[in-house]
C-alpha atoms as a printed R data frame, in Angstrom:
   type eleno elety resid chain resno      x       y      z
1  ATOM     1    CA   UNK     A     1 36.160 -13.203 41.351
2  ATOM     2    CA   UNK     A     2 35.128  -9.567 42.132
3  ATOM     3    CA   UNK     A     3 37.595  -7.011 42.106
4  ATOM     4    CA   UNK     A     4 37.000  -3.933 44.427
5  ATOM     5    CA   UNK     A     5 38.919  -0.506 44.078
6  ATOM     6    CA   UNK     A     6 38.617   2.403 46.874
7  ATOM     7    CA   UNK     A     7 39.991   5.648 45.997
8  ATOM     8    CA   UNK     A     8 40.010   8.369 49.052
9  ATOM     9    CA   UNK     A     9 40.756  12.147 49.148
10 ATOM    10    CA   UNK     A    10 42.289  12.674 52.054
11 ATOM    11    CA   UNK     A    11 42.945  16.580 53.624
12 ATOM    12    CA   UNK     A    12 46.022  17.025 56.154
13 ATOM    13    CA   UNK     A    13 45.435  20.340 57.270
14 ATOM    14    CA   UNK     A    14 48.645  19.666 59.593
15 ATOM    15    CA   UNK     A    15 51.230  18.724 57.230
16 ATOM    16    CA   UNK     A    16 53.537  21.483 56.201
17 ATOM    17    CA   UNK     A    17 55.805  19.724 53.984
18 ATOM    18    CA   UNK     A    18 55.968  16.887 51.614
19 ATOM    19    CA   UNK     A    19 58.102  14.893 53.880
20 ATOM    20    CA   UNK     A    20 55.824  14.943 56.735
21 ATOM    21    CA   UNK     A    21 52.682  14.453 54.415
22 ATOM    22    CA   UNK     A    22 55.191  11.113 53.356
23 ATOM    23    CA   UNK     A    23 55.551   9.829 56.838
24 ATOM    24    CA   UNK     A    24 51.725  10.850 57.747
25 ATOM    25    CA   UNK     A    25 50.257   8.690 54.624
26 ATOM    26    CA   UNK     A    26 53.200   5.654 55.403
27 ATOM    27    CA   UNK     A    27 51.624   5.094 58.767
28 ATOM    28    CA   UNK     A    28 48.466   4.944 57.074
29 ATOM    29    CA   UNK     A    29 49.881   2.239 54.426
30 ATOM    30    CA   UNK     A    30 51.161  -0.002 56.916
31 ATOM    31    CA   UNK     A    31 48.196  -0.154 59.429
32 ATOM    32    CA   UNK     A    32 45.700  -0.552 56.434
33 ATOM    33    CA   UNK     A    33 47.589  -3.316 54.565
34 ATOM    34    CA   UNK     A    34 47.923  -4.569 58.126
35 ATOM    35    CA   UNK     A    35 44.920  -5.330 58.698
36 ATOM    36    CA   UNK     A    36 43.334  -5.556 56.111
37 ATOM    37    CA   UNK     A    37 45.556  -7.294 53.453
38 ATOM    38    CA   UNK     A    38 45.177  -4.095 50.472
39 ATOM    39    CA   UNK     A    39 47.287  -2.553 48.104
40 ATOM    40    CA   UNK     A    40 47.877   0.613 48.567
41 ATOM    41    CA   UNK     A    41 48.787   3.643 46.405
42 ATOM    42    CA   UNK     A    42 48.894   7.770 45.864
43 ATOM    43    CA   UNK     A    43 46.967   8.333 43.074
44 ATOM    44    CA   UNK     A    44 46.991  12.233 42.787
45 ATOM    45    CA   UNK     A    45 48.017  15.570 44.606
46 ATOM    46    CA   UNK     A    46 51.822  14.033 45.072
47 ATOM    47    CA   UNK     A    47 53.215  17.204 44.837
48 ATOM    48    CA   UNK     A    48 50.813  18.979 47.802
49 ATOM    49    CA   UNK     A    49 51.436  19.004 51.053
50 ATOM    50    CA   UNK     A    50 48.472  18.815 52.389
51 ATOM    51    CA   UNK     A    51 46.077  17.055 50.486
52 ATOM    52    CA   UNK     A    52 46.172  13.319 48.770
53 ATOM    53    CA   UNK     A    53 43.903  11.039 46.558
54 ATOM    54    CA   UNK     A    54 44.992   7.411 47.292
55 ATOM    55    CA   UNK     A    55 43.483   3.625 45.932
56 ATOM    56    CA   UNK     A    56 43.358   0.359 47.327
57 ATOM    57    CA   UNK     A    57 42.112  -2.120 45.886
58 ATOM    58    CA   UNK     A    58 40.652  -6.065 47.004
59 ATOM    59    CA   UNK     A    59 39.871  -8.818 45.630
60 ATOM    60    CA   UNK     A    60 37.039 -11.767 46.929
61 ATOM    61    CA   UNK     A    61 34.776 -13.948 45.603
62 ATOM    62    CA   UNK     A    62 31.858 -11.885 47.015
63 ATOM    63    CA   UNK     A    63 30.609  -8.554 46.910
64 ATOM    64    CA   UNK     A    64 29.792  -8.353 50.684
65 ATOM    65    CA   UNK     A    65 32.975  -8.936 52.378
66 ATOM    66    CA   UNK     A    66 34.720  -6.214 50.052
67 ATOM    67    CA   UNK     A    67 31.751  -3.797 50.862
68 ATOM    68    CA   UNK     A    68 32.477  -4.636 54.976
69 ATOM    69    CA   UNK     A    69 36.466  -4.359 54.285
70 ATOM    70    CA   UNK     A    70 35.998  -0.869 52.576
71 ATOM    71    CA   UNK     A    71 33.752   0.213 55.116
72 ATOM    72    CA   UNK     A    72 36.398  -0.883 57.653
73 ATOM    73    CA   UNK     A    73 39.161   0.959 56.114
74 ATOM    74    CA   UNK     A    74 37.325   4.127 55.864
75 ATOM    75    CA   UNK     A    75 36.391   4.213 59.517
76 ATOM    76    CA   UNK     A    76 39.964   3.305 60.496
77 ATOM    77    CA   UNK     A    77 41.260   5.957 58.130
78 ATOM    78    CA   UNK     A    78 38.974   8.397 59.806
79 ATOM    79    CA   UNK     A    79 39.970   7.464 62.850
80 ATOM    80    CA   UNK     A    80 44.220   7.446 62.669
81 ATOM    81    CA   UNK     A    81 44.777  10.093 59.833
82 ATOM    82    CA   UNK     A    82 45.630  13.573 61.434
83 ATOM    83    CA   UNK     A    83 42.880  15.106 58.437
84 ATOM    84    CA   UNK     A    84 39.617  14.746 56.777
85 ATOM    85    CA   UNK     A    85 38.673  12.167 54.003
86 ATOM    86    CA   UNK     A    86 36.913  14.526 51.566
87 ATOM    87    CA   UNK     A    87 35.442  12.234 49.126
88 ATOM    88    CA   UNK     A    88 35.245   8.321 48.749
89 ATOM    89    CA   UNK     A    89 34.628   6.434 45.232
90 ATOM    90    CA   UNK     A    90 34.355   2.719 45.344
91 ATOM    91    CA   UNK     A    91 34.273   0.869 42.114
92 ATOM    92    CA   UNK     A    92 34.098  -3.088 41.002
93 ATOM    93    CA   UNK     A    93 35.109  -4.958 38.335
């Protein structure tokens, strides 16, 4: 069994309070575990509006299909976060 972790630094140059940086990475919780069946947490920056570090992490019995899922979730998180992802780390165990 080969667990996969994904931590992303996200930039939300449009949120202009915690609350709406909240809502903003909610959305983003619910369509990734969605679809692609992660858990999902904030990790750093919880007390800045607009910027986040947050982990998910995977488990499967092989590499690949973790590589293909975290590849996935960045491109989706690219494509419905009102930001930038700064910086991705991806780690196994």
């Amino acid at each position: 069994m080969i667990i996969g972790c994904l931590v992303l630094e996200i930039y939300l140059p449009y949120s202009h309070s915690l609350k709406e940086k909240r809502q903003r990475l909610k959305r983003l919780k619910d369509r990734l575990k969605t679809r692609h069946n992660v858990a999902f947490s904030e990790l750093d920056y919880q007390d800045k509006w607009q910027r986040s570090r947050i982990g998910m992490v995977t488990l499967n019995s092989r590499k690949v299909v973790i590589e293909k899922t975290f590849n996935q979730i960045i491109r989706d998180t690219e494509e419905c976060i009102d930001g930038e992802v700064l910086n991705t780390e991806i780690s196994y165990l």
